[in-house]
N, C-alpha and C positions, 0 to 999 in steps of 0.2 A: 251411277248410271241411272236417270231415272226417262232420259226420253229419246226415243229409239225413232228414227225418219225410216220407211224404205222408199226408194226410187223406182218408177217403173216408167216404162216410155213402151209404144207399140213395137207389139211383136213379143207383150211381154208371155214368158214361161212359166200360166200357171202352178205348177211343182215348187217351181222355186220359190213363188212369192207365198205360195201356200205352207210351205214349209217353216219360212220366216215367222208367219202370224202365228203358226204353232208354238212356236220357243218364245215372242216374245209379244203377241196380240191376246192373250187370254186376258179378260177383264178383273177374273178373280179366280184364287183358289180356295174353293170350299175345305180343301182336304189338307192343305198346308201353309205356312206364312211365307212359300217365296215370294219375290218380290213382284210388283203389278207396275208395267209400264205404261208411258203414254205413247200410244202407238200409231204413230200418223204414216199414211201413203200419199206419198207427191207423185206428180211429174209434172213436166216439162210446159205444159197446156192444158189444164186441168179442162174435164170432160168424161168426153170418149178417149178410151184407149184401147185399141186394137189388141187382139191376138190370133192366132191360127189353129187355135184349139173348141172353136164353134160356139165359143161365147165373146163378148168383149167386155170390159170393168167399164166405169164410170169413177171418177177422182174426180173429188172438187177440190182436192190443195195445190198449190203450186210449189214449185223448189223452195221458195222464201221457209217452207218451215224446216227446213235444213238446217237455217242457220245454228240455231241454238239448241241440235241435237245433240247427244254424250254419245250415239250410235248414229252412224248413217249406213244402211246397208243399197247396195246396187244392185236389185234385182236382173238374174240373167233375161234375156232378149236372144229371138229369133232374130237374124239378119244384124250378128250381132261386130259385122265387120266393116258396118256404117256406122259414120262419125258418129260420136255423142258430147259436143262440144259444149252444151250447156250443163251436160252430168257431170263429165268430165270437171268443170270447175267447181262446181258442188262438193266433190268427192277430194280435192286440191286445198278447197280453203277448210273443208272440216277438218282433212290432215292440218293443215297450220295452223287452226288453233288449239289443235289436242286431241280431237275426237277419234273413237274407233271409227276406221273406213274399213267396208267389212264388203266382200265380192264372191263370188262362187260362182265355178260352170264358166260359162260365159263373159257375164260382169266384168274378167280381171281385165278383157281388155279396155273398159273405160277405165279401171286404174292404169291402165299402161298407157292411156291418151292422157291421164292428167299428169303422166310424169312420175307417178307412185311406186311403178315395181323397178325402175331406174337402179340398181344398183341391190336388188332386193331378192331373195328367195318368195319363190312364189309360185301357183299351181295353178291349172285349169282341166276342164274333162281333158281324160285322154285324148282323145279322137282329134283335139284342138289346140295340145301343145305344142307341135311344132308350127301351128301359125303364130302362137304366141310368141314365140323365142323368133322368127322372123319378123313379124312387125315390130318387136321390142327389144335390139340384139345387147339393151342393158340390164337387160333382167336375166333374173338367175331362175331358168324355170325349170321345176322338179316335176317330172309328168307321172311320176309312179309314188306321189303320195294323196294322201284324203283333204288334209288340209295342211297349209304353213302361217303361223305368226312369227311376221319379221317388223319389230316394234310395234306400234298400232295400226298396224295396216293388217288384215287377215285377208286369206284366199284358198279359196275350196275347190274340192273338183267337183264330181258330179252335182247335181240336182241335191241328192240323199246325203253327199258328202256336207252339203250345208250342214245340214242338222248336225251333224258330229263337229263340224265347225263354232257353230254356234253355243251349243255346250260345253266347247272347250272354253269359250269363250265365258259363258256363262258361271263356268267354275271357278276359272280366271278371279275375276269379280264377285262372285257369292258363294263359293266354296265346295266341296265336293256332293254335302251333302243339297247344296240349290240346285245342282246338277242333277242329281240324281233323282230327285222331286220329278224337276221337269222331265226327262227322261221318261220314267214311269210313268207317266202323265200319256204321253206321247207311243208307250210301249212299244218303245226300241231301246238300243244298247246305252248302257248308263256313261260308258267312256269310251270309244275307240281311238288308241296314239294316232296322231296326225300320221306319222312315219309310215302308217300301215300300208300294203298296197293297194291299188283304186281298185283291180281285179286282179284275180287269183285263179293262176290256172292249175289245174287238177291231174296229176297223172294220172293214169291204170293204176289201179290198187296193184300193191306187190305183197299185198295179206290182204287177210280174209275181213278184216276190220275197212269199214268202207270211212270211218273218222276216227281224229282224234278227241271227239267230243266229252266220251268220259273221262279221259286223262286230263285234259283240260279243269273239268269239275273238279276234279280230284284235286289238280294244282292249287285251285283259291280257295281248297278246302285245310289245303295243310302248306301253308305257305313256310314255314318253320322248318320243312322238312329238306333234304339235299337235293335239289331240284336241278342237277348238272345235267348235259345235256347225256351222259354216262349212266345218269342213275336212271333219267326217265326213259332212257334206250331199254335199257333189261326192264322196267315194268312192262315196255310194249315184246318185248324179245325179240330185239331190235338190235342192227349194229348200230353204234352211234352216228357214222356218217350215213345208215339210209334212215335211221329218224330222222338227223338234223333237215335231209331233204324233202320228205315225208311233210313234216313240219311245214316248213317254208309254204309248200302246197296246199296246205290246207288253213293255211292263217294267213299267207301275206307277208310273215317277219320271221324272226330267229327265234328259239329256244332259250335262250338267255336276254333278247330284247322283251320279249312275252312275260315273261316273268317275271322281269325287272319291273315291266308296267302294272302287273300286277302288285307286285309287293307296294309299289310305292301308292298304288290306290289304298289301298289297306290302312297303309301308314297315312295318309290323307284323314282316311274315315277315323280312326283312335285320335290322332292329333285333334280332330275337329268336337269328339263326343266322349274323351275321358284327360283325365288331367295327370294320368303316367307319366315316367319321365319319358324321354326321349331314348334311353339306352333300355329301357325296356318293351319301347314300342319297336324298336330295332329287333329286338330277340323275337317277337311274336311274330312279326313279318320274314324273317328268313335274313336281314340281312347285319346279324350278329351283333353288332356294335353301332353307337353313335354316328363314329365317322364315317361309314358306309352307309349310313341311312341317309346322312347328310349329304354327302358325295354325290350320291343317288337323285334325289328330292330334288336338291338345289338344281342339276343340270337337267330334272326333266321340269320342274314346277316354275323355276327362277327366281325362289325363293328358299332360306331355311327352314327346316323342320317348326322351330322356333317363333320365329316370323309369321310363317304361316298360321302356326295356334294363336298367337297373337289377333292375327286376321278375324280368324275364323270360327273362334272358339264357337260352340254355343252356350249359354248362359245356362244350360239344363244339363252340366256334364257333371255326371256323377265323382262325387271325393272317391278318392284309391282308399285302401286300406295297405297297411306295409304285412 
C-alpha cells in the first residue's frame, strides 16, 4: 500500500476527513520508520467544496486520481442520503481491481449505491443503521459494532470509530507494532476489536468501585494468569454472574472476548519482536499451548501465528537464549 485517494464531495464531515489525514496524511515520521503515503484528496469537481461546519476546503484533484490508488477511502458527508453516482463508481471499480474501499459513519451508504455491502457484513453510526439495512435490504448490517472487514471492503461507525478502523486496517498491512506507532502518534487507543460496542451504557454501580479500570491493568499485566470469568469475579468480590454483567457495562464486550483480545495482541507483539517459539509465546500469553494460540490468532488476525512472523518480523529481534 503505498497510495492512499480520500473522496470528499460537499457537505463534507470535517472529523471524518480529519481523522483520515491523521492515520494516513502525515509527510514524515521523525520518531519512527512507519511507512509515509502519498496522500491525495479528490472530488467530484475539483474546487470549492462545501461544508456546514463554517469553513469550506478547496480540492484541485478530481476522481481520475482514484484510479491507481491501493486505498480509496469515502469520506463521510452531510446529506448523505443524496445520490453519489460518480463516487459510487470510484469506490466499484477500485473494488474490481483489488483495492481497499474503506467508508465510515456515513460513507457506507455510497458503498451500498455501488453495490459493495450486497451480500456483506457491514456498519454505520448508530443513529443511521436502520436507514442503511432499508435502503440496502442486501446487506448484512451490524449496528452495535465499531468497525467490520468483510474482504477488502471496510466500514466503520462513528466519525472516531474510523480511526480504530483504520488502524486495524493499518495493522492488517504493517503489523502490530505500525499500529501502534501510529496510535501513539495520534494518542489514542493502540487497538480496539472491531466487535466492540459503538456505545456502552452504564448502570448504577452496585459497589463502591465506580470501574473496572485497575482490574483491567492488572489483566495485560499478567496475562499468564487464570483469567476466568470465576477468578476475576472474587478479585472484585463479585458473584460471577454480576461481574460478567458489570463487565459488559463498562467495556462493551465479554470477560473472555476481552481477554482473548488481549492475549492475542501480546502474542502479536513477541511474534513481531523476538524469535521464541511459538509454544512458548503461547505460555507467556495465557493461552497454554500452540494450538490455542493458533486457534485463537488465526480466527481473530486471519492468519497463523507463523505467517504472521513471517510478515511481520522485524529485522532487530533479539536471538532467544535456551
Amino acid at each position: 500500500m503505498r497510495k492512499v485517494v480520500a473522496v470528499v464531495q460537499d457537505g463534507v464531515e470535517p472529523f471524518g476527513l480529519g481523522a483520515m489525514c491523521e492515520v494516513w496524511a502525515e509527510p514524515y515520521h521523525p520518531e519512527d520508520d512507519n511507512p509515509v503515503f502519498e496522500f491525495v484528496v479528490c472530488t467530484p469537481r475539483p474546487g470549492r467544496v462545501r461544508s456546514d461546519s463554517g469553513f469550506d476546503l478547496y480540492v484541485e484533484h478530481g476522481l481520475e486520481e482514484a484510479a491507481d490508488a491501493d486505498l480509496v477511502i469515502i469520506v463521510p458527508k452531510r446529506g448523505f442520503r443524496e445520490p453519489s453516482p460518480e463516487v459510487a463508481a470510484v469506490a466499484a471499480a477500485a473494488h474490481e481491481r483489488g483495492a481497499w474501499v474503506f467508508a465510515h459513519c456515513t460513507a457506507a451508504f455510497v458503498l451500498g449505491e455501488a453495490g459493495l455491502l450486497d451480500g456483506r457484513r457491514c456498519t454505520t453510526h448508530w443513529r443511521h443503521s436502520d436507514k442503511l439495512e432499508q435502503a440496502f435490504p442486501e446487506a448484512r448490517v451490524d449496528c452495535d459494532v465499531l468497525y467490520v472487514q468483510d474482504g477488502r471492503v471496510i466500514t466503520g461507525a462513528g466519525s472516531a470509530a474510523g480511526l480504530d478502523a483504520a488502524l486495524h486496517l493499518m495493522r492488517q498491512e504493517f503489523g502490530a507494532t505500525a499500529a501502534a506507532r501510529a496510535a501513539r502518534r495520534m494518542v489514542v487507543p493502540a487497538h480496539r476489536e472491531g466487535g466492540q460496542a459503538q456505545f456502552i451504557a452504564r448502570a448504577v454501580p452496585e459497589i463502591e468501585a465506580d470501574t473496572l479500570g485497575p482490574l483491567l491493568t492488572w489483566i495485560v499485566e499478567n496475562l499468564a494468569e487464570d483469567l476466568s470469568v470465576e477468578a476475576l469475579a472474587r478479585r472484585q468480590l463479585m458473584s460471577p454472574r454480576t461481574f460478567a454483567r458489570r463487565f459488559r457495562e463498562e467495556t462493551g464486550t465479554t470477560p473472555h472476548a476481552w481477554v482473548t483480545a488481549q492475549r492475542v495482541a501480546a502474542a502479536e507483539e513477541l511474534l513481531e519482536s523476538t524469535d521464541r517459539p511459538v509454544e512458548w509465546i503461547a505460555g507467556q500469553v495465557g493461552f497454554g499451548n500452540s494450538a490455542t494460540l493458533r486457534q485463537h490468532f488465526t480466527r481473530a488476525r486471519g492468519v497463523g501465528p507463523q505467517r504472521y512472523r513471517r510478515i511481520f518480523a522485524r529485522h532487530e529481534a533479539v536471538e532467544h537464549t535456551a
